[in-house]
Backbone as a chain_set.jsonl record, in Angstrom:
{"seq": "XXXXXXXXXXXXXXXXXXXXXXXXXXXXXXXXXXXXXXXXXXXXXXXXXXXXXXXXXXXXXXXXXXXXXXXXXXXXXXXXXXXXXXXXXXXXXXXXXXXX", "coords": {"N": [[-7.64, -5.572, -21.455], [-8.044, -3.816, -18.146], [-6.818, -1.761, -15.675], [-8.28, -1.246, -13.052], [-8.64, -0.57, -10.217], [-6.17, 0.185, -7.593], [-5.157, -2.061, -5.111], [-4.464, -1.898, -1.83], [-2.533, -2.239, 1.261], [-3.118, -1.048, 4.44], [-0.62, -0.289, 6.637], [0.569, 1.398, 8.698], [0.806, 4.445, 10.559], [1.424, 7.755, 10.485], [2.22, 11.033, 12.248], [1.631, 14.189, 11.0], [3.378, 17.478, 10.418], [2.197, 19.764, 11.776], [0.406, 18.312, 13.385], [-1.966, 16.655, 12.504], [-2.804, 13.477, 11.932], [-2.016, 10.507, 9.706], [-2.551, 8.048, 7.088], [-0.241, 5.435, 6.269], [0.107, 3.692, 3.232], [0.765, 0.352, 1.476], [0.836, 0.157, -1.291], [-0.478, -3.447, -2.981], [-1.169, -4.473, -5.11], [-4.032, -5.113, -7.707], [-7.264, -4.001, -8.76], [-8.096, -5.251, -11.809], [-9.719, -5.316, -15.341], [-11.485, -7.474, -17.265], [-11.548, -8.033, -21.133], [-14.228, -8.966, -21.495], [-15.553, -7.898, -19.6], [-15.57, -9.037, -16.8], [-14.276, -9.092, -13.595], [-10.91, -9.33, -11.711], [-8.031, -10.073, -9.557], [-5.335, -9.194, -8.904], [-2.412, -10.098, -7.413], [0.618, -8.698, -5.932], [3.498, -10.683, -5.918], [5.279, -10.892, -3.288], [3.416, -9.674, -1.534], [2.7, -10.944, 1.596], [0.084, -11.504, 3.161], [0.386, -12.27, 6.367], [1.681, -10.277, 7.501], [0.89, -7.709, 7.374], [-0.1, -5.249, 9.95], [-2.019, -5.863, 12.861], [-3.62, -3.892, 14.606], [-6.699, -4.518, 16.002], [-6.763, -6.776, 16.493], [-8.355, -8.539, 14.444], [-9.278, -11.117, 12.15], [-9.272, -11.203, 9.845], [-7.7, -9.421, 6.671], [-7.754, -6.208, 5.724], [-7.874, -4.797, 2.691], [-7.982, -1.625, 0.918], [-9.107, -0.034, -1.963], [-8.19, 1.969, -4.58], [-9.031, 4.412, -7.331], [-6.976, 4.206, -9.832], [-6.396, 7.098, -10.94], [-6.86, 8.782, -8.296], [-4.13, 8.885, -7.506], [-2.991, 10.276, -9.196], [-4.143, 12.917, -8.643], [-3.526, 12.9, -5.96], [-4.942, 11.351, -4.059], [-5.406, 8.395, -1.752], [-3.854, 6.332, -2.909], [-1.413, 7.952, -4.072], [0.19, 8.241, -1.673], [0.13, 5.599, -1.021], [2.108, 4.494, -2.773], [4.695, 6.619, -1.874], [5.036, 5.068, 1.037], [6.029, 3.113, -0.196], [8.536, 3.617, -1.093], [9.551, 4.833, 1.231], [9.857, 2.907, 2.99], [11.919, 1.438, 1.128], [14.143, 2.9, 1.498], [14.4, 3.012, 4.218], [15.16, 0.475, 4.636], [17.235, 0.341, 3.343], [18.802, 2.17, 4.655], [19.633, 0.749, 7.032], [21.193, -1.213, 6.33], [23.135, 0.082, 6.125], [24.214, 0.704, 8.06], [25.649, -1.374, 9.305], [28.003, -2.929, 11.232], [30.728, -3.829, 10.124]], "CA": [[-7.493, -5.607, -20.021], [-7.662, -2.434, -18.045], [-6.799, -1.502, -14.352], [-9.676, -0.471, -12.414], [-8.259, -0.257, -9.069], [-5.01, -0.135, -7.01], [-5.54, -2.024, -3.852], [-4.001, -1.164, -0.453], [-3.315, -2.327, 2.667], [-2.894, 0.427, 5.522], [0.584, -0.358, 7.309], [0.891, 1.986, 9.69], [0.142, 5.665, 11.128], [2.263, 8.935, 10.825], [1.65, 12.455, 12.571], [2.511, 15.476, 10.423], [4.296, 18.649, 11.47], [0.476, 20.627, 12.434], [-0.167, 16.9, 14.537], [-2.337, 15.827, 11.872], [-2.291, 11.872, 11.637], [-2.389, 10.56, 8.262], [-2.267, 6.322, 7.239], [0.294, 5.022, 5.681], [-0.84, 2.679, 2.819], [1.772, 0.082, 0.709], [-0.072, -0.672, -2.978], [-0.284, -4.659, -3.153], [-1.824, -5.281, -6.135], [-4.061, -4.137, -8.585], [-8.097, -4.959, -9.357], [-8.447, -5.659, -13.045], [-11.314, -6.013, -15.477], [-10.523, -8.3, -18.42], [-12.581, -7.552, -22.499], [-15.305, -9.523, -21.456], [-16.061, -7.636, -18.741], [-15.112, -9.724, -15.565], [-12.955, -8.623, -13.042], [-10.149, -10.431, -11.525], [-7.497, -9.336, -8.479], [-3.829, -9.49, -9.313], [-1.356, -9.583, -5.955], [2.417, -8.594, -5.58], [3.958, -12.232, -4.908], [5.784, -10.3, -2.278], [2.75, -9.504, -1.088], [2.589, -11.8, 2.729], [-1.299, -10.938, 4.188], [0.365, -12.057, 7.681], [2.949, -8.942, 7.815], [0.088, -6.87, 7.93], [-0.414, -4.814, 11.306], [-2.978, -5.831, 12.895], [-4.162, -3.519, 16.393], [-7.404, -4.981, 16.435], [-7.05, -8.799, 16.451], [-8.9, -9.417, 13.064], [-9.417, -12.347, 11.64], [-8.91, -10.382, 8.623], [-7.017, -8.265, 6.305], [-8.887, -5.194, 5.247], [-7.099, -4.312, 1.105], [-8.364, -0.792, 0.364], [-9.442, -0.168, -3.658], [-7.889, 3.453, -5.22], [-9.079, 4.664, -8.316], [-5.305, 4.615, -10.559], [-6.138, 8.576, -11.368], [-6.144, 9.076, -7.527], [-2.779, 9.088, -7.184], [-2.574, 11.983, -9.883], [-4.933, 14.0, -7.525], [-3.251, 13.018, -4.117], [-5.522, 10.106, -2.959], [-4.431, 7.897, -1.175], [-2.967, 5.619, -3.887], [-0.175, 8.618, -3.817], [0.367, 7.653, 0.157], [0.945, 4.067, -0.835], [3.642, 4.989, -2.976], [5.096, 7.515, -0.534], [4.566, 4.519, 1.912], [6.765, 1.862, -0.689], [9.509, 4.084, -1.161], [10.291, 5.393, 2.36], [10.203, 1.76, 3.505], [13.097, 1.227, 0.47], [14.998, 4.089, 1.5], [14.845, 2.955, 5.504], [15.933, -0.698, 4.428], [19.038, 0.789, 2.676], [19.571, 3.156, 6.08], [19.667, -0.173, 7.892], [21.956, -1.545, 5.726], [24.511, 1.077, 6.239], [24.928, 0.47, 9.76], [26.122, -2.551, 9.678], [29.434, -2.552, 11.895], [31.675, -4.369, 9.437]], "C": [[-7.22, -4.179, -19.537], [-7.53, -2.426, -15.946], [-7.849, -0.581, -14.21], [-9.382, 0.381, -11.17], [-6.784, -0.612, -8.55], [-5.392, -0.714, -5.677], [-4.464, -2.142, -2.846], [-3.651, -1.517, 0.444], [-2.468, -0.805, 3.917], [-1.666, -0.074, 6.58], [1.47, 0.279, 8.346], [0.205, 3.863, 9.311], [1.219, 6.681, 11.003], [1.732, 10.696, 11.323], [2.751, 13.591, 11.291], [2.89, 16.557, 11.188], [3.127, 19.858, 12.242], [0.045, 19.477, 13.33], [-1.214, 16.308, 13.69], [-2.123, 14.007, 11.975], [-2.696, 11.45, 10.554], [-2.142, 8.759, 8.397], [-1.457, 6.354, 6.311], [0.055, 3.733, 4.957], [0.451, 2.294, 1.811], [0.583, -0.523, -0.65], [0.635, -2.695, -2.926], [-0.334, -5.33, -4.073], [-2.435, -4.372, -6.901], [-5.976, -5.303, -8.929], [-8.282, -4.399, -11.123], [-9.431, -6.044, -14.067], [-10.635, -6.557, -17.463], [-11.766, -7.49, -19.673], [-13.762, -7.997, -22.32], [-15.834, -9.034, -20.563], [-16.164, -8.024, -16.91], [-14.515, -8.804, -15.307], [-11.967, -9.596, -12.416], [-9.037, -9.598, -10.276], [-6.14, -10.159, -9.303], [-3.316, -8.551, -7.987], [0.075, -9.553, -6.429], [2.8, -10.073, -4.648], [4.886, -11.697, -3.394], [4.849, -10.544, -0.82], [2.457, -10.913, 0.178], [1.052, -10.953, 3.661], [-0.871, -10.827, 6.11], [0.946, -10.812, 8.18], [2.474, -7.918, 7.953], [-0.498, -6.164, 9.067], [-1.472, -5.222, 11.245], [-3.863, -5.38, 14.64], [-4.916, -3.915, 16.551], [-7.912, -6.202, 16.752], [-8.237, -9.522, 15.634], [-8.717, -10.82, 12.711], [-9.212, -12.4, 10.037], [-7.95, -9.194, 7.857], [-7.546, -7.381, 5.288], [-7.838, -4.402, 4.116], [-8.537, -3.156, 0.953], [-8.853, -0.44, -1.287], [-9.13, 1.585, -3.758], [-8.131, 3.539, -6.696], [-7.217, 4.475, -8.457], [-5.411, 6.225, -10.597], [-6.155, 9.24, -10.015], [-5.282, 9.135, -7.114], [-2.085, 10.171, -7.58], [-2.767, 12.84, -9.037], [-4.974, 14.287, -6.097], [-3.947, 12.247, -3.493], [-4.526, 9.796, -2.384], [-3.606, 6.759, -2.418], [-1.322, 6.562, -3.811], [0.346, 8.119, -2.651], [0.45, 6.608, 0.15], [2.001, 4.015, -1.434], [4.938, 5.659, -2.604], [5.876, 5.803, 0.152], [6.098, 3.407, 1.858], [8.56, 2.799, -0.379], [10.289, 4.466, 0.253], [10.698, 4.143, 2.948], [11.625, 0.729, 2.539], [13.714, 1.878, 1.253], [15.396, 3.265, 3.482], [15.883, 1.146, 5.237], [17.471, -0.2, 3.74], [19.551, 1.627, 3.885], [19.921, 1.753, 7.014], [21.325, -0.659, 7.439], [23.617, -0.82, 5.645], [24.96, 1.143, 7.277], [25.401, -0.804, 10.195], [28.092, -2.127, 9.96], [30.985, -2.993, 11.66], [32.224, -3.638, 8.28]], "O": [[-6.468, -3.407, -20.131], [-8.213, -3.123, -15.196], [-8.221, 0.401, -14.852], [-9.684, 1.562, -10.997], [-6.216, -1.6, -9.016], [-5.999, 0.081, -4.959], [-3.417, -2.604, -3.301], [-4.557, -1.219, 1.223], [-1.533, -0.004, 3.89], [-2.204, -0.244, 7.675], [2.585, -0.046, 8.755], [-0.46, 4.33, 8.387], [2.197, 6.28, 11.634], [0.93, 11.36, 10.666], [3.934, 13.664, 10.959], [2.774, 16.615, 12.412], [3.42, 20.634, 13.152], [-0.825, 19.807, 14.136], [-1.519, 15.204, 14.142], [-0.983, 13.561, 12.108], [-3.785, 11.891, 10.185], [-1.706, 8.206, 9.407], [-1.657, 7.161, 5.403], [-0.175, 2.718, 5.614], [1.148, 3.181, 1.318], [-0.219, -1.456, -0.682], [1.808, -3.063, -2.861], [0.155, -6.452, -4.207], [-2.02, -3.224, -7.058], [-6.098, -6.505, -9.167], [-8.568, -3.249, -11.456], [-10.066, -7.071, -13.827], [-9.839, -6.167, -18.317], [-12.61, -6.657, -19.342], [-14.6, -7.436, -23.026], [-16.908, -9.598, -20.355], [-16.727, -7.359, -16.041], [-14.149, -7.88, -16.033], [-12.226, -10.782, -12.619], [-9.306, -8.408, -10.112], [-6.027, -11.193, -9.961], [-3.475, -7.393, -7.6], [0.555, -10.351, -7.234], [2.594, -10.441, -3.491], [4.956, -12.52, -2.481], [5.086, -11.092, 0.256], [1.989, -11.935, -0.324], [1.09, -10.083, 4.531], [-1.311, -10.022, 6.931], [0.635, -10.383, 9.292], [3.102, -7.014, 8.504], [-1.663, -6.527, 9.228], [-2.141, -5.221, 10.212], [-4.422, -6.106, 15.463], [-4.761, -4.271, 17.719], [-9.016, -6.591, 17.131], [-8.854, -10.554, 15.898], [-7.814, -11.497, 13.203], [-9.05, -13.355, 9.279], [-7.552, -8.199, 8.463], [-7.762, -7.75, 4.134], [-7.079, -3.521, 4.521], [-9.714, -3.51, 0.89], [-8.713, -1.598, -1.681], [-9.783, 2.374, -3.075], [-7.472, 2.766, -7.392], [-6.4, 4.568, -7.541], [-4.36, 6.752, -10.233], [-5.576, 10.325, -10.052], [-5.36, 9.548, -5.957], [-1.189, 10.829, -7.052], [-1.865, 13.548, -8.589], [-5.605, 15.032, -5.347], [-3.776, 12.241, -2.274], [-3.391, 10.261, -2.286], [-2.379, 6.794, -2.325], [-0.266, 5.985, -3.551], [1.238, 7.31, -2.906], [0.853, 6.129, 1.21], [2.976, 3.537, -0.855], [6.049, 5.288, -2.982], [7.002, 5.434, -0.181], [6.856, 3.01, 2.743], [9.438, 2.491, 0.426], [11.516, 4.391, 0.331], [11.824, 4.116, 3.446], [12.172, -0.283, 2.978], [13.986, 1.094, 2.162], [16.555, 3.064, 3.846], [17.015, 0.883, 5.641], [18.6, -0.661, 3.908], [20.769, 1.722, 4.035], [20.733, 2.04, 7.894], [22.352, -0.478, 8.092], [24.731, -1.166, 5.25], [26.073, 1.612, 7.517], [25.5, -1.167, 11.367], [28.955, -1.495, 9.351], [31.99, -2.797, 12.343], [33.129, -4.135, 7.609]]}, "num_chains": 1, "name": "protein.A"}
């Protein structure tokens, strides 16, 4: 069994400090290709499709595919990891303001 792909979904928008806008992407899953050659999709039970922004009133939820070695090289696979972690880090800032 080997990972083929990391897939994606795009969760929001951030400007950088030049005004750049860049996407913010959380890794969900992972596509997979078994010895025989198939492939197969493996999700994060976490993973809820509705929680997904959606500005354009889809009917759908559009999962990105990242090589795994883009993430070495700064794809975006890096930017979904980015993406996981800052959204840890703000849930623990939340958590600290509680007024008790």
């Amino acid at each position: 069994m080997k990972k083929v792909y990391d897939l994606t979904a795009k969760v929001g928008e951030y400007t950088t400090k030049d005004g750049a806008k860049k996407s913010r992407w959380q890794n969900v899953g992972s596509v997979m290709m078994a010895d025989d050659g198939s492939h197969f999709v493996l999700l994060a039970r976490w993973f809820n499709p509705a929680g997904v922004p959606d500005p354009q009133g889809r009917d759908q939820v559009l999962l990105s595919c990242f090589r795994p070695d883009e993430a070495k090289a700064g794809g975006g696979a890096r930017e979904a990891g980015k993406a996981h972690d800052e959204s840890k880090r703000n849930a623990y800032q939340r958590e600290d303001n509680i007024p008790f």
